[in-house]
C-alpha positions in Angstrom: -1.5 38.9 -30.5 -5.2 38.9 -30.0 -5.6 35.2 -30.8 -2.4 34.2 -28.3 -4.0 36.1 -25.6 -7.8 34.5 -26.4 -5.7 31.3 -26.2 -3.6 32.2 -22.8 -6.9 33.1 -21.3 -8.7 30.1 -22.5 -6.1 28.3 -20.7 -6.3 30.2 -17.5 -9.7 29.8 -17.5 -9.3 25.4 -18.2 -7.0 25.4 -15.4 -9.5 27.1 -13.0 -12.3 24.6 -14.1 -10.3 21.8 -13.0 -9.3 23.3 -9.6 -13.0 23.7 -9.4 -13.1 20.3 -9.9 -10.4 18.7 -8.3 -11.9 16.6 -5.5 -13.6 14.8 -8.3 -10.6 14.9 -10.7 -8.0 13.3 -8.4 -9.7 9.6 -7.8 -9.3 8.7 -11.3 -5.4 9.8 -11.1 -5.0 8.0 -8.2 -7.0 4.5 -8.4 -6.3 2.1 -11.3 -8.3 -1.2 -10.2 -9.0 -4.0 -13.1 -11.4 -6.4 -12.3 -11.1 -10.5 -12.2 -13.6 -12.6 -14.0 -15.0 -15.1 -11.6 -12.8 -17.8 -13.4 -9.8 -16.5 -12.2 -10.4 -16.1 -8.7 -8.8 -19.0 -7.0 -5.1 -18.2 -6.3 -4.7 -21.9 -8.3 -5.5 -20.1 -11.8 -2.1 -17.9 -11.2 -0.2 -21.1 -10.3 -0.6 -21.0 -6.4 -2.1 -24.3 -5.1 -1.1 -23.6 -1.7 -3.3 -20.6 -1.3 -7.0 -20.7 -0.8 -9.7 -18.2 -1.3 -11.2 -16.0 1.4 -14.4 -13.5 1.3 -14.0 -11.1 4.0 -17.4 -8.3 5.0 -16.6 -4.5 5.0 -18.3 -3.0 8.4 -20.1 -0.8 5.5 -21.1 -3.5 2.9 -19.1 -4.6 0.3 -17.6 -8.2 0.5 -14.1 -8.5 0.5 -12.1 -11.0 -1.9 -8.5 -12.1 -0.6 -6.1 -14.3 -0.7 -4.3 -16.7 2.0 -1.0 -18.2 1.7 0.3 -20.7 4.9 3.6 -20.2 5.8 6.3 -23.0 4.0 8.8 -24.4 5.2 7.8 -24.7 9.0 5.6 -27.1 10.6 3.6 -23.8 12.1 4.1 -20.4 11.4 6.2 -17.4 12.9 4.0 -14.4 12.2 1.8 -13.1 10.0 1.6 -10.4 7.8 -1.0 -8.6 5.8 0.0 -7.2 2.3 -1.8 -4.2 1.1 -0.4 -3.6 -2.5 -0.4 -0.7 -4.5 -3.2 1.4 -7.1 -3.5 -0.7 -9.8 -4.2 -3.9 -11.1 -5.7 -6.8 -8.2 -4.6 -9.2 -6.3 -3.3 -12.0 -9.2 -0.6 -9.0 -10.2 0.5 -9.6 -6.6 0.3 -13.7 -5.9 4.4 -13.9 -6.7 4.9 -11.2 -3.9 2.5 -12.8 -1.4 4.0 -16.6 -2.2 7.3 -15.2 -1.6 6.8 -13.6 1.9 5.0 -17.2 3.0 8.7 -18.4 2.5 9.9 -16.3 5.3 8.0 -18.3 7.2 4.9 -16.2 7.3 1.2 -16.7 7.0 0.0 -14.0 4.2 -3.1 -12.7 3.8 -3.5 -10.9 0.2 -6.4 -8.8 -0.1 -7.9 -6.4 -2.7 -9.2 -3.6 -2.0 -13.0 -2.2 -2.7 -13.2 -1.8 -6.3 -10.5 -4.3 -7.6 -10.6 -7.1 -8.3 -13.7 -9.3 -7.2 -14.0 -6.9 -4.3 -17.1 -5.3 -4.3 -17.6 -1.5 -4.1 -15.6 1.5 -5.0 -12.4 2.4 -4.2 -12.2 5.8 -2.2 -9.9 6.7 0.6 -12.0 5.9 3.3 -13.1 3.4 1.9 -9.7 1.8 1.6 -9.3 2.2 5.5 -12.0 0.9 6.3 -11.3 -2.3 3.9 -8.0 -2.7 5.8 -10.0 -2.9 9.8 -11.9 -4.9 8.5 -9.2 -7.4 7.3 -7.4 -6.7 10.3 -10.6 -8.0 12.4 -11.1 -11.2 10.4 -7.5 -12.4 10.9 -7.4 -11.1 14.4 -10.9 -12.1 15.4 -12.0 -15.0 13.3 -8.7 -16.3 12.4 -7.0 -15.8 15.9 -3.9 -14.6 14.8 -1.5 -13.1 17.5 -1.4 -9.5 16.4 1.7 -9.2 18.7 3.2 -11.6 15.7 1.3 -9.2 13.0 3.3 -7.6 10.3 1.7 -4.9 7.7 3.3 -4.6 4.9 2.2 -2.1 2.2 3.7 -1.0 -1.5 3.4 2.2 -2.4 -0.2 3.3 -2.4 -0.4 0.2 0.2 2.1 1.8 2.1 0.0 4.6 3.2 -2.9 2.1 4.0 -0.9 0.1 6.1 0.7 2.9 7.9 -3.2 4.1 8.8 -4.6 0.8 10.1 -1.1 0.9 12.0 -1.8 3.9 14.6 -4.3 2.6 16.6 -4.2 -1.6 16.3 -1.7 -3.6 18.3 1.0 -5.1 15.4 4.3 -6.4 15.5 5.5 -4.5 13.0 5.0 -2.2 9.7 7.0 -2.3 6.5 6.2 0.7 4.1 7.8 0.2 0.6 8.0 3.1 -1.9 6.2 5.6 0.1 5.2 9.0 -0.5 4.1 11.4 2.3 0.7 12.3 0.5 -0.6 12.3 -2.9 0.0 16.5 -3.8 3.7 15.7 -3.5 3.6 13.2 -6.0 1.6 15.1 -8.6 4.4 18.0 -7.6 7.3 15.9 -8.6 4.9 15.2 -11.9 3.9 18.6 -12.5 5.9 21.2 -10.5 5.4 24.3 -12.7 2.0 24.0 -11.2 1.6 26.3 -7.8 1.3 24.6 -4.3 -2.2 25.9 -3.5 -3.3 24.6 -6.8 -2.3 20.8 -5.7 -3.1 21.2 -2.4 -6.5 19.2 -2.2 -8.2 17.8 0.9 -9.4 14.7 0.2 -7.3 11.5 -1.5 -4.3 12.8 0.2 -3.3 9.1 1.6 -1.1 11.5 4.1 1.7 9.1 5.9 3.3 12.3 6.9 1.0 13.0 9.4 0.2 9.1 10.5 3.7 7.6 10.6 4.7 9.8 13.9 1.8 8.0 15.3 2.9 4.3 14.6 4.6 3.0 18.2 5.5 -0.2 16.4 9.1 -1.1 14.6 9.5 0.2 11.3 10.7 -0.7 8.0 10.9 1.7 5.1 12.5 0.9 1.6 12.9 2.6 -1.6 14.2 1.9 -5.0 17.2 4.5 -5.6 16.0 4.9 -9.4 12.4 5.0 -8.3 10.5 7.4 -10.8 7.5 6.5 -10.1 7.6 8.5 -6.7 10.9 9.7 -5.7 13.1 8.0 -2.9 13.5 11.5 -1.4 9.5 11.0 -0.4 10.2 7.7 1.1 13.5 9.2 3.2 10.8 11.9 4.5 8.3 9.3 5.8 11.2 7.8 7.2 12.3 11.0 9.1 9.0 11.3 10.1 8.5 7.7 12.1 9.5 6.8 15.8 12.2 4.3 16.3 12.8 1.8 16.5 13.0 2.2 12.7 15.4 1.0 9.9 15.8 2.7 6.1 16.3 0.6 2.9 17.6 2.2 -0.1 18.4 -0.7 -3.1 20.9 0.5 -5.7 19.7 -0.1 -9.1 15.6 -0.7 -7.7 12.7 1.1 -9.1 9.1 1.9 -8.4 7.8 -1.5 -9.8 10.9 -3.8 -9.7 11.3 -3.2 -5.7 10.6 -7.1 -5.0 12.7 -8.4 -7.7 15.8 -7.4 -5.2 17.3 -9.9 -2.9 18.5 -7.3 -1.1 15.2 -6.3 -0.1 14.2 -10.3 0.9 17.1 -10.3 3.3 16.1 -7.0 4.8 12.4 -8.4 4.9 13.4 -11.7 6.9 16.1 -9.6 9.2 13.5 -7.2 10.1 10.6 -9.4 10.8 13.0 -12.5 12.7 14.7 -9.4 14.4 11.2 -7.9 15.5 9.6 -11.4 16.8 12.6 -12.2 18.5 12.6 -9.3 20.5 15.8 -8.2 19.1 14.8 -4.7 17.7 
């Protein structure tokens, strides 16, 4: 008896510590960047000639790496979009995604965040907003893209970075794909025997539930149905959360990290983004 209690208190005690440290535990559960070795940054090392390299300044220092893919198929362009992808990996996980959407007729620009890739700096929340202004500026700004022809498209993690740069820049439109509404309700679905307050941290919280309501442009969310990874249930809430006009995407038989092998999803995508520059949403 006296050594289960030593060892029930032990574990009380463990589980304090680390709610003591929480605001430093939570990055490393949240952030998975791998890095590139300088060979492999050219999009033409993951088999994408068409693509070139771009280097792209933080407003706070680090430099930028990113890919861009011209639109194919068209003499010129429809839109654009900007693809923030999820918390792992870099960008060459993400070239297939990016090549794809330039076949909707779109000029993509790929970029990694702080901390992955060959992106210098480290990955923290703000630091992950401010990455994505300052993307936003160099196509905008530099680049002269028509932001009225602007998509943001973000995957998962992505998702919740898109849907901040969304509230106060002028877009055409945002696409959130396997969203949650902040990072506590993902470690809840994970580890629910857990009590709220001890989950409930303030920073790394990536909260679309309280951004969405904000975004006045046409939305897009989709979800995989067998999405373990975060529950589509998360995704419907985000959903319930935005303004219209919005649509909701749930693909039978899609999960967390299969979402874009779907063609239902691709003939959503180039619906929603025709729809939406057409002025037909």
């Amino acid at each position: 008896m006296e050594f289960f209690l030593g060892a029930l208190l032990g574990f009380v005690a463990l589980l304090l510590l680390l709610r003591l440290l929480m605001q430093r535990i939570v990055p490393f559960f949240v952030f998975y960047p791998e890095s590139l070795e300088p060979r492999e940054s050219h999009p033409r090392f993951w088999g994408f000639p068409d693509a070139t390299e771009v280097r792209i300044p933080a407003p706070d220092g680090p430099l930028l790496h990113g890919w861009w893919f011209p639109a194919i198929g068209a003499d010129s362009s429809s839109g654009a979009v900007i693809y923030f992808h999820g918390n792992a990996g870099h960008l060459g996980d993400r070239g297939t995604v990016a090549a794809a959407l330039s076949g909707l007729g779109l000029d993509v620009l790929l970029p990694d965040y702080r901390g992955f890739g060959l992106s210098e700096g480290k990955a923290t929340e703000a630091g992950l907003y401010a990455d994505a202004r300052a993307v936003y500026r160099w196509l905008v700004d530099e680049r002269g893209v028509d932001p009225r022809k602007l998509f943001l498209m973000g995957n998962s993690l992505g998702s919740a970075v898109a849907a901040d740069l969304a509230i106060d820049r002028k877009i055409a439109g945002l696409v959130m794909l396997g969203p949650f509404t902040h990072t506590p309700a993902v470690a809840r679905h994970r580890i629910g025997w857990l009590p709220d307050w001890y989950l409930d941290w303030k920073d790394t919280r990536f909260d679309s539930l309280v951004r969405v309501p904000r975004v006045e442009a046409p939305i897009l969310v989709g979800a995989g149905a067998e999405d373990r990874v975060i529950p589509p249930e998360e995704a419907r809430a985000v959903f319930d959360a935005a303004r219209p006009p919005k649509r909701w995407l749930l693909i039978d038989g899609a999960g967390h990290n299969d979402i874009f092998s779907h063609e239902e999803l691709w003939k959503e995508l180039y619906r929603f983004t025709h729809d939406v520059l057409v002025g037909d949403v």
